[in-house]
MMTF fields as JSON, N, C-alpha, C and O atoms, coordinates in Angstrom:
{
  "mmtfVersion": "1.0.0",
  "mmtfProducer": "UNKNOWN",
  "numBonds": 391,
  "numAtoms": 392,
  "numGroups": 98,
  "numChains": 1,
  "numModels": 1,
  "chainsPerModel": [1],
  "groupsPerChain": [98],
  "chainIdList": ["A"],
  "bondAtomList": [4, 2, 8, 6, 12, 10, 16, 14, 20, 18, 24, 22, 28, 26, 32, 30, 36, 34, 40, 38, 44, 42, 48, 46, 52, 50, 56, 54, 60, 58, 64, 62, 68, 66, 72, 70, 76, 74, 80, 78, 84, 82, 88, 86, 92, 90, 96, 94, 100, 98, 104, 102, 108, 106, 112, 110, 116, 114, 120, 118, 124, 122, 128, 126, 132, 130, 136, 134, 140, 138, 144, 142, 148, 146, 152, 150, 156, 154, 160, 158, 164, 162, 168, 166, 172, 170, 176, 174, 180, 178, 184, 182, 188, 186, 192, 190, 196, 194, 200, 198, 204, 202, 208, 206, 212, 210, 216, 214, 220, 218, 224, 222, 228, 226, 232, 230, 236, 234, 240, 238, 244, 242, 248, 246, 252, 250, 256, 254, 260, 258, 264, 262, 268, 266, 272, 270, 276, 274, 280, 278, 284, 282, 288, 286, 292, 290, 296, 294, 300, 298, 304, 302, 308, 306, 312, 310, 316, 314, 320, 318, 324, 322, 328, 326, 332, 330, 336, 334, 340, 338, 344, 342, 348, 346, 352, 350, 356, 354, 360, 358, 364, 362, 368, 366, 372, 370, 376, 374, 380, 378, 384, 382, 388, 386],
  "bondOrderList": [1, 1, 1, 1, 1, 1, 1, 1, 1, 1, 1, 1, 1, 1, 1, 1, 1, 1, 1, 1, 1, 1, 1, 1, 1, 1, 1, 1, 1, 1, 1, 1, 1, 1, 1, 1, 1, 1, 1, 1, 1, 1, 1, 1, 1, 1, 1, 1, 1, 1, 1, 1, 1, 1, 1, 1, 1, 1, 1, 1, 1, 1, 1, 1, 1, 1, 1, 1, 1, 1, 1, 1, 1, 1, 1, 1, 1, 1, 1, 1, 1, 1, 1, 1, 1, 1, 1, 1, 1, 1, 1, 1, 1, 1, 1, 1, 1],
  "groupList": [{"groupName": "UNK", "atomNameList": ["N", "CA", "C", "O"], "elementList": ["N", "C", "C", "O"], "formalChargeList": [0, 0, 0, 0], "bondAtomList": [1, 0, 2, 1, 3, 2], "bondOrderList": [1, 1, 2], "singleLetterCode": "X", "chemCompType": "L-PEPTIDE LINKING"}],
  "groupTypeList": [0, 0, 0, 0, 0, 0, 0, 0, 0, 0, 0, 0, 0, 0, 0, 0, 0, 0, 0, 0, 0, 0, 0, 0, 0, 0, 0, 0, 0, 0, 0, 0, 0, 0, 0, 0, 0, 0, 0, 0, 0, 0, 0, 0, 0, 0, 0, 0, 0, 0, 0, 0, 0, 0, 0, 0, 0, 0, 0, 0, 0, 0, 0, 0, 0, 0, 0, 0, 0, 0, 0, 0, 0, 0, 0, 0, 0, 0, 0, 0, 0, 0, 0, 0, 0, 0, 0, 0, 0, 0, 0, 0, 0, 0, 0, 0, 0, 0],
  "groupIdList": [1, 2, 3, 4, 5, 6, 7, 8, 9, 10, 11, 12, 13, 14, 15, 16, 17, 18, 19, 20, 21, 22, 23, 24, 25, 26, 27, 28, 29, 30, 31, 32, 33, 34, 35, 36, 37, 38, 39, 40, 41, 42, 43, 44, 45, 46, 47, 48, 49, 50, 51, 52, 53, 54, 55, 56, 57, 58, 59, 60, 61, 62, 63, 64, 65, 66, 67, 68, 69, 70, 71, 72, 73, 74, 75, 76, 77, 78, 79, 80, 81, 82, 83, 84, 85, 86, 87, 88, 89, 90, 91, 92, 93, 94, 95, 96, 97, 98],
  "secStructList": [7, 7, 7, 7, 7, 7, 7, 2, 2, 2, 2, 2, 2, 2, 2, 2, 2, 2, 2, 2, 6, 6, 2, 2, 2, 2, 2, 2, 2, 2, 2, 2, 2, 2, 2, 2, 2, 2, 2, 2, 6, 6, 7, 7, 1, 2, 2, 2, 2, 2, 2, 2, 2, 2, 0, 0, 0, 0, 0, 2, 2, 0, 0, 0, 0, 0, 2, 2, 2, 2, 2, 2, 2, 2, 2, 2, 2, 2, 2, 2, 2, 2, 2, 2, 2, 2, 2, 2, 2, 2, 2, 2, 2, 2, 2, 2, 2, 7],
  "xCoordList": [85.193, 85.166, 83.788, 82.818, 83.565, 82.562, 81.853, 82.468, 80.448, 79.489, 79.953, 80.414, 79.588, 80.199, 78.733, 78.368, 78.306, 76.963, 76.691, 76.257, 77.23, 77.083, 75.821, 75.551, 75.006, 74.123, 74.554, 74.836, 74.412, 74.637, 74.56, 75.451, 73.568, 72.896, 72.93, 72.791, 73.102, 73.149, 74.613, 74.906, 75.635, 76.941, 77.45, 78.287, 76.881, 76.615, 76.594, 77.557, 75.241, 74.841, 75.598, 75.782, 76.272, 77.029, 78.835, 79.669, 78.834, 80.127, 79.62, 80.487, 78.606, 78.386, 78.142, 78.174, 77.905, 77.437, 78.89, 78.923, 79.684, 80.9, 81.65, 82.343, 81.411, 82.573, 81.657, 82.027, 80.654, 79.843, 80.689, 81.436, 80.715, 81.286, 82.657, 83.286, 83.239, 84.704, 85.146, 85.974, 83.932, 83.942, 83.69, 84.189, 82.907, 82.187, 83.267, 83.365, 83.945, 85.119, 86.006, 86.592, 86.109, 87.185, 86.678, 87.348, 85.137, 84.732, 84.626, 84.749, 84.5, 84.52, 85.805, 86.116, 86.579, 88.524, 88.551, 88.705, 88.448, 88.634, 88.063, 88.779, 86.967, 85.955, 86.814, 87.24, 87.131, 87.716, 89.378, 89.766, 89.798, 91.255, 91.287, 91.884, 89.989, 89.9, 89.637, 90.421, 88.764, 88.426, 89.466, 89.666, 90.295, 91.254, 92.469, 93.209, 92.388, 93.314, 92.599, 93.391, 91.759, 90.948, 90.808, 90.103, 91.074, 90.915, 91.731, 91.436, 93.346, 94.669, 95.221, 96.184, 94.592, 94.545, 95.105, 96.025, 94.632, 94.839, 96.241, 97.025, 96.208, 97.376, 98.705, 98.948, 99.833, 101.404, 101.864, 101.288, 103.651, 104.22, 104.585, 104.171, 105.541, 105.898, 104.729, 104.794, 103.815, 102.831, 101.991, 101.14, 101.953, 100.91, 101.591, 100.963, 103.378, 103.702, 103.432, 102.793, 104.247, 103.777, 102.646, 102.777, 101.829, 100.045, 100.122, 100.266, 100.104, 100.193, 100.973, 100.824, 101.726, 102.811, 101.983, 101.607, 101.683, 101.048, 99.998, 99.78, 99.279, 97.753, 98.395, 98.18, 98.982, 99.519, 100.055, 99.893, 100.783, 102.038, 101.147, 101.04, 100.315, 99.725, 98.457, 98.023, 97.678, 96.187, 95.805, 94.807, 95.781, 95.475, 95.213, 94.149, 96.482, 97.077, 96.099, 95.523, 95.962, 95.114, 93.862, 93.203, 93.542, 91.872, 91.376, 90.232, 92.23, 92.039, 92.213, 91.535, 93.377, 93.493, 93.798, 93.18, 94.481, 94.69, 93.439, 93.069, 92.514, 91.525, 90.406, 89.54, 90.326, 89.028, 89.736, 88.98, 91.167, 91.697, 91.746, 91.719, 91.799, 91.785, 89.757, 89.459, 88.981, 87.976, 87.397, 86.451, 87.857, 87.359, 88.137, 87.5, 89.74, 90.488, 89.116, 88.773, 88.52, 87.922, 86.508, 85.965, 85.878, 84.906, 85.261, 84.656, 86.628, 87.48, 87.784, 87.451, 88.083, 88.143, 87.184, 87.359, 85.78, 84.812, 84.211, 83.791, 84.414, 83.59, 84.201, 83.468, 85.67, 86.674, 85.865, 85.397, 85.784, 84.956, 83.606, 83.142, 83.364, 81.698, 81.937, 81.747, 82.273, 83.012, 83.603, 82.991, 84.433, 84.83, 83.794, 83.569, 83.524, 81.841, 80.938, 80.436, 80.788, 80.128, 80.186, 79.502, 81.808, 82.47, 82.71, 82.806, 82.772, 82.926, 81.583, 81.358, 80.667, 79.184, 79.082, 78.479, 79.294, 78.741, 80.033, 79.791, 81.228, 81.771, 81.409, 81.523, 80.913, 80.176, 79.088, 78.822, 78.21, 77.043, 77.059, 76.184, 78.63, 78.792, 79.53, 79.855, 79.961, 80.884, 79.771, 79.99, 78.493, 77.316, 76.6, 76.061, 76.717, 75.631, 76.627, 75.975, 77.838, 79.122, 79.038, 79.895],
  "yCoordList": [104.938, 103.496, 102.977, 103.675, 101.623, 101.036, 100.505, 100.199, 100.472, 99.758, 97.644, 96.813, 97.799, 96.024, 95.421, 95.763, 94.588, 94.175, 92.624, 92.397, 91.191, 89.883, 89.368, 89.441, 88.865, 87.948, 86.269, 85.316, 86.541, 85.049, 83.776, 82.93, 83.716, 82.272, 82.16, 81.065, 83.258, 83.006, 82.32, 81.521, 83.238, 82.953, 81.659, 80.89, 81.543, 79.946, 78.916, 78.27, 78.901, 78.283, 77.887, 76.688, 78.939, 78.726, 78.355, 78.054, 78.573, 77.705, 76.008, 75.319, 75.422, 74.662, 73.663, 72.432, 74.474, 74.492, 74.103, 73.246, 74.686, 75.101, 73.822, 73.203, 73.466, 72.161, 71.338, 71.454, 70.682, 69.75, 69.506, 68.531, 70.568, 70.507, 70.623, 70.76, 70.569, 70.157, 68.609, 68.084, 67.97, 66.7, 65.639, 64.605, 66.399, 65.929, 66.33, 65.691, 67.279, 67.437, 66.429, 66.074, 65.824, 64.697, 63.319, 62.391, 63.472, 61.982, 62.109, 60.958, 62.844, 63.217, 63.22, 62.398, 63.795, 63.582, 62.615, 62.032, 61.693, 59.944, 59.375, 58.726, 59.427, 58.865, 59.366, 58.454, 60.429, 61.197, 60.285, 59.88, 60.334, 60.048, 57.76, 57.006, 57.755, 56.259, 56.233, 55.516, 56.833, 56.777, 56.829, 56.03, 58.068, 57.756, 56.809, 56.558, 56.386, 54.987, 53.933, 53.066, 53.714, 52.483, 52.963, 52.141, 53.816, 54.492, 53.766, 52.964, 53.977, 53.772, 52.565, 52.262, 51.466, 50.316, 49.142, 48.37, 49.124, 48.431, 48.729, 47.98, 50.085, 50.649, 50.215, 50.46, 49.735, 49.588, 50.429, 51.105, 50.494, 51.374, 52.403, 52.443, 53.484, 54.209, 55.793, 56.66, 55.556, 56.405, 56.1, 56.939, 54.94, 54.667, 54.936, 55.258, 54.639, 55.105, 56.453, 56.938, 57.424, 58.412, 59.736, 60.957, 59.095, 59.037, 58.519, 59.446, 57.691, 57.12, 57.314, 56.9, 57.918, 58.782, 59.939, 60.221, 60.704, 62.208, 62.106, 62.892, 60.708, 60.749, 60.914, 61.978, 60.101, 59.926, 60.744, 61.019, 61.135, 62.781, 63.817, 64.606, 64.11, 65.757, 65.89, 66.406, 65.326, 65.456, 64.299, 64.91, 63.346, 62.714, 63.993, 64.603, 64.269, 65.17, 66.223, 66.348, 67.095, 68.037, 68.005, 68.725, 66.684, 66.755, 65.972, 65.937, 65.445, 64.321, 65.152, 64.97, 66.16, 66.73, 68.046, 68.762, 68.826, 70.139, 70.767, 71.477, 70.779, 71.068, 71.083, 71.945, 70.125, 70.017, 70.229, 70.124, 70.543, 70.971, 72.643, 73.295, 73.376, 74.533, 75.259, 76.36, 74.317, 75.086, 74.299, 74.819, 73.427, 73.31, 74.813, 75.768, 74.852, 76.46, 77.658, 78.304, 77.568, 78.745, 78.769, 79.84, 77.448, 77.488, 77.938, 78.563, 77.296, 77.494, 79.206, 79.735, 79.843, 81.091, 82.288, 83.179, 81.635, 82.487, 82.185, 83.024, 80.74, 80.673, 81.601, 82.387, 81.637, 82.329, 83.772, 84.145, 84.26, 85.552, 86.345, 87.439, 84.954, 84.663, 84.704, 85.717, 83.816, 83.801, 85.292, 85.898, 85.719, 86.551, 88.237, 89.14, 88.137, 89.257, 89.225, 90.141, 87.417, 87.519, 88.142, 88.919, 87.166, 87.684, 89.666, 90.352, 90.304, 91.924, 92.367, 93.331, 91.537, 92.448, 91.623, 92.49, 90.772, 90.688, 91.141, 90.817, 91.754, 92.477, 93.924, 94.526, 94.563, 95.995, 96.052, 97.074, 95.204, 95.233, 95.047, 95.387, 94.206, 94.669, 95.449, 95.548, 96.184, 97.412, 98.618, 99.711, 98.344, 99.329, 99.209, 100.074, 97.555, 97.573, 97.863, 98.379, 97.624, 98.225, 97.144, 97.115],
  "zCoordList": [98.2, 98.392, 97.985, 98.282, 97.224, 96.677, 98.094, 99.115, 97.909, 98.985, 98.631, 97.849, 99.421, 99.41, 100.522, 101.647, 99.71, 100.411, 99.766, 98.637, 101.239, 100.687, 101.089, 102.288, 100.317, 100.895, 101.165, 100.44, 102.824, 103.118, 102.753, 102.681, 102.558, 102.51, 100.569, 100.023, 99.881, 98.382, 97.921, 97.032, 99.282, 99.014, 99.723, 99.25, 100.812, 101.581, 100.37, 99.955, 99.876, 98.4, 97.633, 97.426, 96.978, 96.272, 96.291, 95.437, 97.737, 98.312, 98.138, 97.601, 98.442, 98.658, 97.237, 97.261, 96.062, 95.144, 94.213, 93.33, 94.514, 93.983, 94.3, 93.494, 95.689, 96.525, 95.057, 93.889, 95.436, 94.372, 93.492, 93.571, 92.261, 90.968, 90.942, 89.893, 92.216, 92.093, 91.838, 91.092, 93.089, 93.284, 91.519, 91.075, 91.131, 89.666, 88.535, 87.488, 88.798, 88.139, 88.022, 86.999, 89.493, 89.69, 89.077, 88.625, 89.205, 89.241, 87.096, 86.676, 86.225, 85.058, 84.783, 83.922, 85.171, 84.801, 84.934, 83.861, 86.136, 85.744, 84.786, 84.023, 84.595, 83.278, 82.147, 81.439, 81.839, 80.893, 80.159, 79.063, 81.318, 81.307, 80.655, 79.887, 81.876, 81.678, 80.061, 79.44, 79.389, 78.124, 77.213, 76.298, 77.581, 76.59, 76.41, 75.459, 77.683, 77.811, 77.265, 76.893, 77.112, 76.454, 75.234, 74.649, 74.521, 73.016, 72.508, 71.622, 73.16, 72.795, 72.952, 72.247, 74.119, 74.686, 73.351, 73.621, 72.329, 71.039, 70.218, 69.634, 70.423, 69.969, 69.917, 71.099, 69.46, 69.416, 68.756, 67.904, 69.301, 68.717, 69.571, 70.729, 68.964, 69.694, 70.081, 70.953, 69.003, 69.397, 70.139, 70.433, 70.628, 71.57, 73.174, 74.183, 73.016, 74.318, 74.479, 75.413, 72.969, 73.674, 73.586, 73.675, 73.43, 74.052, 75.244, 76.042, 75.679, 77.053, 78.162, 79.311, 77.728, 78.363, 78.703, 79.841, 77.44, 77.527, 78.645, 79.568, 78.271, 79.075, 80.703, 81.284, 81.221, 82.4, 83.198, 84.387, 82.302, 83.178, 82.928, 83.868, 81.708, 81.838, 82.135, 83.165, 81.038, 81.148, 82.182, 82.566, 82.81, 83.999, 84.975, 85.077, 85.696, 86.404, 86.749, 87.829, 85.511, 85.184, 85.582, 86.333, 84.72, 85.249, 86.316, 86.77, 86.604, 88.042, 89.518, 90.529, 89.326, 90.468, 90.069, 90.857, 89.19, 89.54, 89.205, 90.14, 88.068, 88.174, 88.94, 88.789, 89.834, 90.57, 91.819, 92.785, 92.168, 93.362, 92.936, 93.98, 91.941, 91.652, 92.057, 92.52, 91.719, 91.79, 93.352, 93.943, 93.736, 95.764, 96.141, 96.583, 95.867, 96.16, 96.4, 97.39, 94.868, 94.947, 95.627, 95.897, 95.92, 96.92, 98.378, 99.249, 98.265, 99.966, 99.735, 100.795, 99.154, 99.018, 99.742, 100.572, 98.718, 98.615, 100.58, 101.376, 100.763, 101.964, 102.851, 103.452, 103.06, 103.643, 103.728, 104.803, 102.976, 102.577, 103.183, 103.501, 103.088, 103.54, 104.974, 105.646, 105.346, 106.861, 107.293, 108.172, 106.87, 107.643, 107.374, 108.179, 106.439, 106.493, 107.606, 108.258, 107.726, 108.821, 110.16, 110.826, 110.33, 112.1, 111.851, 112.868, 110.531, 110.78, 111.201, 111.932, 110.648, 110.539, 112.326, 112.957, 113.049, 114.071, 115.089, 116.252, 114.93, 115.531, 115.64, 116.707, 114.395, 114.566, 114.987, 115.621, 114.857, 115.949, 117.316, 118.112, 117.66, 119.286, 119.663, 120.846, 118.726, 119.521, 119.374, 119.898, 118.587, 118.777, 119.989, 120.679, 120.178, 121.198, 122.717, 123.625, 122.973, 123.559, 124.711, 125.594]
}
């Protein structure tokens, strides 16, 4: 079995670090999404519905929420992790100290 050794406060960090750029994810997918609706804004025709269509149902979606709900997941993950390292390492120190 491999040694497994977390540092707290690096992995703390970077939970914390991680939530951030989820949030900036979201607040950039809107900017993103808004942009390309104002690209197309001028546009008629049936290519402009469906562009506007596309923007709405997929890539909105994507970068508005599954993306920046996919990487909070993996901050919520790692803290999970972090967390429970902790409560093992301070459960074996009291079944040492008894």
């Amino acid at each position: 079995m491999a040694d497994c050794k977390i540092v707290d406060q690096s992995v703390a960090t970077a939970v914390s670090e991680i939530a951030t750029i989820s949030g900036s994810f979201k607040t950039d997918g809107e900017a993103f999404v808004s942009a390309l609706t104002s690209a197309i804004a001028s546009m008629e025709g049936e290519t402009k519905d469906a562009l506007q269509n596309f923007f709405t149902t997929a890539v909105s979606d994507f970068f508005t929420d599954s993306l920046p709900t996919a990487i909070q997941g993996m901050s919520d993950l790692l803290e999970g992790n972090r967390s429970n390292f902790e409560k093992v390492d301070r459960d074996i120190a009291a079944n040492i100290s008894g």
